[in-house]
C-alpha positions in Angstrom: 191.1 27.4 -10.0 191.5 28.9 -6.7 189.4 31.8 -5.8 192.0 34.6 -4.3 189.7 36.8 -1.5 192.6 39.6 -0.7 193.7 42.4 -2.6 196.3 42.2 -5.1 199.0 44.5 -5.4 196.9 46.9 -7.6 194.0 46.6 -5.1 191.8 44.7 -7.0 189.6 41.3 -5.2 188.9 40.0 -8.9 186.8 42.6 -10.5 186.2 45.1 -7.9 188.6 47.2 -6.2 191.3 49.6 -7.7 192.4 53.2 -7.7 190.3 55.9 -9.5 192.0 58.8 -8.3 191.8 62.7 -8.7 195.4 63.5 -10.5 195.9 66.3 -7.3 195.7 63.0 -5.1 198.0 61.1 -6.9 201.6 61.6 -5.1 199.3 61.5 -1.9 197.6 57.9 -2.5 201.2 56.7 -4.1 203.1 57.4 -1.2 200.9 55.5 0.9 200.6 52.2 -1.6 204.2 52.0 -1.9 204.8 52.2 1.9 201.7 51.1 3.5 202.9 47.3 4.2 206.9 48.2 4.7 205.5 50.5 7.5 202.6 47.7 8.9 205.4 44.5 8.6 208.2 47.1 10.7 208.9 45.8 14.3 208.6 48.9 16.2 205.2 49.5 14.1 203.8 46.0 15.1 205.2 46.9 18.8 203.6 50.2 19.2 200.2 49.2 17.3 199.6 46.0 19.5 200.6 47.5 22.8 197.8 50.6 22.0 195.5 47.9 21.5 196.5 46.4 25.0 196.6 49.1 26.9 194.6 51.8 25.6 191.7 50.4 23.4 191.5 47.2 26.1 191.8 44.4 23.8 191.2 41.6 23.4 187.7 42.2 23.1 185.7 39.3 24.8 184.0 36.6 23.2 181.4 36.1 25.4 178.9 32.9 25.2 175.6 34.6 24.8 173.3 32.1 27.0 170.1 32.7 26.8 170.1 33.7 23.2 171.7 30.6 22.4 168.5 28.9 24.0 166.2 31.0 22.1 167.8 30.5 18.7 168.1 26.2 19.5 172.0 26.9 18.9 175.3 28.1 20.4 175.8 31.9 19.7 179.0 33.8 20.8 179.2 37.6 20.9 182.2 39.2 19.7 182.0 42.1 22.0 184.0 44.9 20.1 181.4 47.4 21.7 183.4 46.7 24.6 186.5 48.7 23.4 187.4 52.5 24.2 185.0 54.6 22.5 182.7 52.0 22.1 182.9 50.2 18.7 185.8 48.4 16.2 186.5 51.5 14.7 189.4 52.1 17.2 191.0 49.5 15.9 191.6 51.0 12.7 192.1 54.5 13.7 194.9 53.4 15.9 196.7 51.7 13.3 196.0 54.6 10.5 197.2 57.2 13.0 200.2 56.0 13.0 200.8 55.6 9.8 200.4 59.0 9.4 203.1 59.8 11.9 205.6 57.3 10.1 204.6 59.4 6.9 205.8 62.8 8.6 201.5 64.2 8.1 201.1 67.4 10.6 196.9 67.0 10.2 194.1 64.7 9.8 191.0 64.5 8.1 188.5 62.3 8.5 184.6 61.2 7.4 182.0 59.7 9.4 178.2 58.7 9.1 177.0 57.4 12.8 179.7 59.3 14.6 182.1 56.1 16.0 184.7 56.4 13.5 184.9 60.4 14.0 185.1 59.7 17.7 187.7 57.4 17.2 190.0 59.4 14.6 189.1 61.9 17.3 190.1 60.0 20.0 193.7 59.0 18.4 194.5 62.8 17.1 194.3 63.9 20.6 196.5 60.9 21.8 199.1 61.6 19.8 198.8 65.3 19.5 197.9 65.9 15.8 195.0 68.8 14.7 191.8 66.8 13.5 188.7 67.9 11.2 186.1 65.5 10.4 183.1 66.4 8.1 179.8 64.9 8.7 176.2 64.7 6.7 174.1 67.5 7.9 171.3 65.2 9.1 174.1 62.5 10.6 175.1 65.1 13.1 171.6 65.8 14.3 171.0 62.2 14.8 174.4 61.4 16.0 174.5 64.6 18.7 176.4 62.5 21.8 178.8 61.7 19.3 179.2 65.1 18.1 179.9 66.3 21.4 182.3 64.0 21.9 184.7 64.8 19.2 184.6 68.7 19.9 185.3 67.8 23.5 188.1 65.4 22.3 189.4 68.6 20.6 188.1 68.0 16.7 186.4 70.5 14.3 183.1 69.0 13.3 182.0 70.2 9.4 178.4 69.9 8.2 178.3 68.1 4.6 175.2 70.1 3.4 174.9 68.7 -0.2 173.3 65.6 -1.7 171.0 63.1 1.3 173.5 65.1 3.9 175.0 61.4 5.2 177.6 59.5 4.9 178.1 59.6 1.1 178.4 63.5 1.2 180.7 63.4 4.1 183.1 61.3 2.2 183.0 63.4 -1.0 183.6 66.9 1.6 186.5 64.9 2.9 188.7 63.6 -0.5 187.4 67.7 -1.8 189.8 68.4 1.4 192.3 66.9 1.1 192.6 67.7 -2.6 193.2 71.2 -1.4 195.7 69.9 1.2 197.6 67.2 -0.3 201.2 67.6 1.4 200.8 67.8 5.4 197.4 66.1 5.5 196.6 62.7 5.7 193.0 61.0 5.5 191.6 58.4 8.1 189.0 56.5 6.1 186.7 54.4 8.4 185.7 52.1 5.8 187.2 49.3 3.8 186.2 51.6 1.0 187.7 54.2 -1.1 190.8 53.6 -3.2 193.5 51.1 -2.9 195.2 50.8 -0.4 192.3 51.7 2.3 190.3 49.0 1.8 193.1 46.4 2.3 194.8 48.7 4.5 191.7 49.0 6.8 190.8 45.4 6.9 194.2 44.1 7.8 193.9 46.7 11.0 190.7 45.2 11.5 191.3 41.6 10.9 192.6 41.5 15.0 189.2 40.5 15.2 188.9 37.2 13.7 193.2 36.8 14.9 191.3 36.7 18.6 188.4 35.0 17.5 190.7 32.1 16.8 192.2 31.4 19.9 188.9 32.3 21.9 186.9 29.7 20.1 189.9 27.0 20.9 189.0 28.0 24.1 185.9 28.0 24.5 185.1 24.9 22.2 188.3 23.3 21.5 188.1 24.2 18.0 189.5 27.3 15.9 186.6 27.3 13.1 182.8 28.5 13.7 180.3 27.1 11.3 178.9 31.0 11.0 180.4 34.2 11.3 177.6 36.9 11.2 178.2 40.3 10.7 176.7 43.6 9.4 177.7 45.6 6.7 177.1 49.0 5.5 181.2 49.7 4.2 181.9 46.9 6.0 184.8 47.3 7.8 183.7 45.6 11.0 182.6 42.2 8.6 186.0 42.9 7.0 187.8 42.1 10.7 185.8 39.6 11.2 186.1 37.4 8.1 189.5 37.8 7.5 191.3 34.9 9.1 188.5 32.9 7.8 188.5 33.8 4.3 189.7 30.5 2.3 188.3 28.0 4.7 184.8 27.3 3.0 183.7 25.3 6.5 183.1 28.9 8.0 179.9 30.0 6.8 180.5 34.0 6.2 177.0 36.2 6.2 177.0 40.0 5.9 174.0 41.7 6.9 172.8 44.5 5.3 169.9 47.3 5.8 167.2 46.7 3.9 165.3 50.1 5.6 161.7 50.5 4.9 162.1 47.3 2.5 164.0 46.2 -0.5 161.2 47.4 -2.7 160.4 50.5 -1.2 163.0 53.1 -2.7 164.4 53.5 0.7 166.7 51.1 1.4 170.6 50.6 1.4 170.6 46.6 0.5 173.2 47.1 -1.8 174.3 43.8 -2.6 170.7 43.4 -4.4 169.9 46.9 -5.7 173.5 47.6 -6.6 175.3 47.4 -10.2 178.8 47.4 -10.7 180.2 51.6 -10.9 183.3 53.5 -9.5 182.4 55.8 -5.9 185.3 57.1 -4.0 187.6 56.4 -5.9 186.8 52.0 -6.4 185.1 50.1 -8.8 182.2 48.4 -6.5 178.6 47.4 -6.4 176.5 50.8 -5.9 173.2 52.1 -6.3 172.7 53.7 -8.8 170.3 54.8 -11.7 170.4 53.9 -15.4 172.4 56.9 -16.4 175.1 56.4 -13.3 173.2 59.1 -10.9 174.1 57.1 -7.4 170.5 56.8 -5.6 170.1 57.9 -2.0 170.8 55.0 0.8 168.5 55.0 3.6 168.8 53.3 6.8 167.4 54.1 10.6 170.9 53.5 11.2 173.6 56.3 10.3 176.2 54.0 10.2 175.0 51.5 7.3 173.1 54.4 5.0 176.3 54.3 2.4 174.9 53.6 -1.6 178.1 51.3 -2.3 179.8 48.2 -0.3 183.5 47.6 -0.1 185.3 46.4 -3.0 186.1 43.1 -0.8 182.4 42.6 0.3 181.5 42.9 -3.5 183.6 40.3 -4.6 182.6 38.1 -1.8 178.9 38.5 -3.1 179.2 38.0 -6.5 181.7 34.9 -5.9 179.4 33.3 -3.4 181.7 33.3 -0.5 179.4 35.3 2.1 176.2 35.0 1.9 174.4 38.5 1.8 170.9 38.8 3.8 169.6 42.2 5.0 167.0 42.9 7.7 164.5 46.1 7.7 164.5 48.7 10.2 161.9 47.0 12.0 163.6 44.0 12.3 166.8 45.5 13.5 165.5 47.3 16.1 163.4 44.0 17.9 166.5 42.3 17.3 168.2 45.3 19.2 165.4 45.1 22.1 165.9 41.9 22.5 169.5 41.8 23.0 168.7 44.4 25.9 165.8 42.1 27.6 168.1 38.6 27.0 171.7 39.2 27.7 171.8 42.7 29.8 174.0 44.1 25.8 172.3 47.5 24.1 173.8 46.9 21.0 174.4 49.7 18.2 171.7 49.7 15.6 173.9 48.7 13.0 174.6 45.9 15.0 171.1 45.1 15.5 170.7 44.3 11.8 173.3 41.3 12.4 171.2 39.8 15.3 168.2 40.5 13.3 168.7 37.5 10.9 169.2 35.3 13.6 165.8 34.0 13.4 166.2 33.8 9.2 168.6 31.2 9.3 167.7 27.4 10.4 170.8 26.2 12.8 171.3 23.1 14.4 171.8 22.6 18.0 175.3 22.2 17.4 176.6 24.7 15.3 178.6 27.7 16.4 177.5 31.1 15.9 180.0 34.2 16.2 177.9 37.7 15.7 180.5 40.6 15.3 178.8 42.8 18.1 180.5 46.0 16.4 179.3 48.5 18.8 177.9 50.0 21.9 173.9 51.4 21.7 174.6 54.7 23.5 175.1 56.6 21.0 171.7 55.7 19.4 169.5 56.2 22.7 167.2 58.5 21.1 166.8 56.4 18.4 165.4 53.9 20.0 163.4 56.9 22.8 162.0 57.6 19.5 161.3 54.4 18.0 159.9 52.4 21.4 158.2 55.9 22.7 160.7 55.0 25.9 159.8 58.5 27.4 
């Protein structure tokens, strides 16, 4: 029997997925399933989403032969430079594509969460293109880690909120965002980041994202006369970025798929957010996913030197790729994801975002031949995590 990877029309990928909704949201999260992919398949839609992504985010992102890496690692690795995009990451992408499906949908606001600050830039970043009032709520101690990106979004005109319950992060955020719009339902309309949440974000965020692998495609051919990679390497905290990445690839089993995930202080050590291996099957945000949680269903606090991958669950899609086998889920400790991170810096001239790191991290944990072909999903810029790595190198 064939092994289906998308959504089906009730947003499930096998098990995982669905639509546990709070009754207020109902009408809200209807409206949007029933016209989500009328609106995307619309000509004018597909005209005015593609041309954004020309002109205004700069795609197509490169794909950039990454040489002296490659000669490091004994293979041929390709960066997938989405870093290289207006506001510095894949979230645009998304964002773009959400806001204007909010337009098409008559929504006067938006709302939005976000853990390492990209995705708020980016919702950011599109409310002030297209003229539409924006609040986004972030973990207490993600907007003290994250403060370049905080500025940016008040300068790009958006009202930052603290989330001040629970680990403060991205978890919290999320939960201060969907209390939001429960007390807003008609005129507001929320961004998720993530291919998370209830159906239809995560499909509707990964087919927005999925212009990744689309270019990756016609780069490779290229580049190497050949559409198909042996790997596609990506990190994954939601996963949105691995979503985009794997998508075109999906049902060809000659594409290796590997998500990456943070492993923090280790695996073992009670701060962690490996999810794919501490995780059991449960409902957050509103889908039935992997999450960790304790025996009695109390979610356990992610933790990650990187505010973008700190989240207790995966995406519904991620967690059916897992448990089917189709992606192969390794995860690299903080340590490891920030030498991978320096090392990018010293080999190819690229300060990658730490979440990105973790992808290059397992670069050295998997035996390639000289042959293959290696695509890392570089999913964002490193500015933004500068004193991170001040911090963690004692740069001062």
């Amino acid at each position: 029997m064939k092994i289906a990877y998308h959504a089906d029309s009730k947003g499930y990928y096998g098990e995982f997925g669905g639509s546990f909704v709070p009754e207020m949201l109902y009408p809200n999260v209807e409206e949007l399933q029933k016209n989500y992919l009328k609106i995307m398949h619309e000509t004018s839609f597909k005209k005015e989403f593609h041309s954004l992504l020309k002109d205004y985010v700069g795609r197509p992102s490169p794909l950039y032969f990454a040489k002296r890496l490659s000669k490091k690692y004994q293979t041929k690795i390709y960066l997938k430079r989405e870093d290289l995009n207006h506001t510095g990451a894949h979230k645009i992408n998304n964002t773009i594509g959400q806001i204007l499906m909010a337009k098409r949908l008559g929504k006067k606001r938006i709302i939005a969460e976000t853990g390492a600050g990209q995705h708020g830039v980016a919702t950011a970043t599109v409310c002030a293109l297209i003229g539409m009032d924006c609040t986004v709520y972030m973990g207490e101690i993600d907007i003290a880690r994250q403060a370049p990106n905080v500025a940016r979004m008040k300068m790009l005109g958006a009202k930052v909120v603290p989330a001040l319950s629970g680990s403060k992060t991205l978890k919290d955020a999320t939960n201060e965002a969907i209390r939001a719009w429960i007390n807003n339902p008609v005129d507001t309309y929320y961004i998720i980041g993530s291919v998370v949440g209830f159906h239809p974000y995560p499909d509707m965020v990964a087919r927005f994202q999925s212009v990744i692998s689309e270019e990756m495609k016609w780069q490779l051919k290229e580049h190497e006369g050949t559409e198909n990679p042996n790997y596609i390497i990506a990190c994954v905290g939601g996963g949105s970025n691995a979503s985009g990445a794997f998508y075109h690839y999906l049902d060809n089993k000659n594409v290796k798929l590997v998500a990456v995930e943070a492993a923090g202080k280790g695996v073992d050590t009670g701060q962690s957010a490996a999810t794919s291996i501490l995780g059991k099957e449960g409902v957050i945000h509103g889908s039935k996913t992997l999450l960790m949680q304790t025996n009695d269903g109390q979610i356990i606090e992610p933790y990650s030197i990187s505010a973008g991958l700190d989240y207790p669950g995966i995406g519904p899609q991620h967690a059916h790729l897992f448990k089917t086998g189709r992606a192969e889920f390794l995860n690299a400790t903080d340590d490891e994801a920030m030498q991978a991170g320096l090392e990018l810096c010293k080999l190819e001239g690229i300060i990658p975002a730490i979440e990105t790191s973790h992808a290059l991290a397992v670069l050295s944990k998997i035996k390639f031949s000289k042959e293959d072909i290696v695509v890392v999903n570089l999913s964002g810029r490193g500015d933004k995590d500068l004193n991170t790595y001040i911090d963690y190198f004692n740069l001062k």
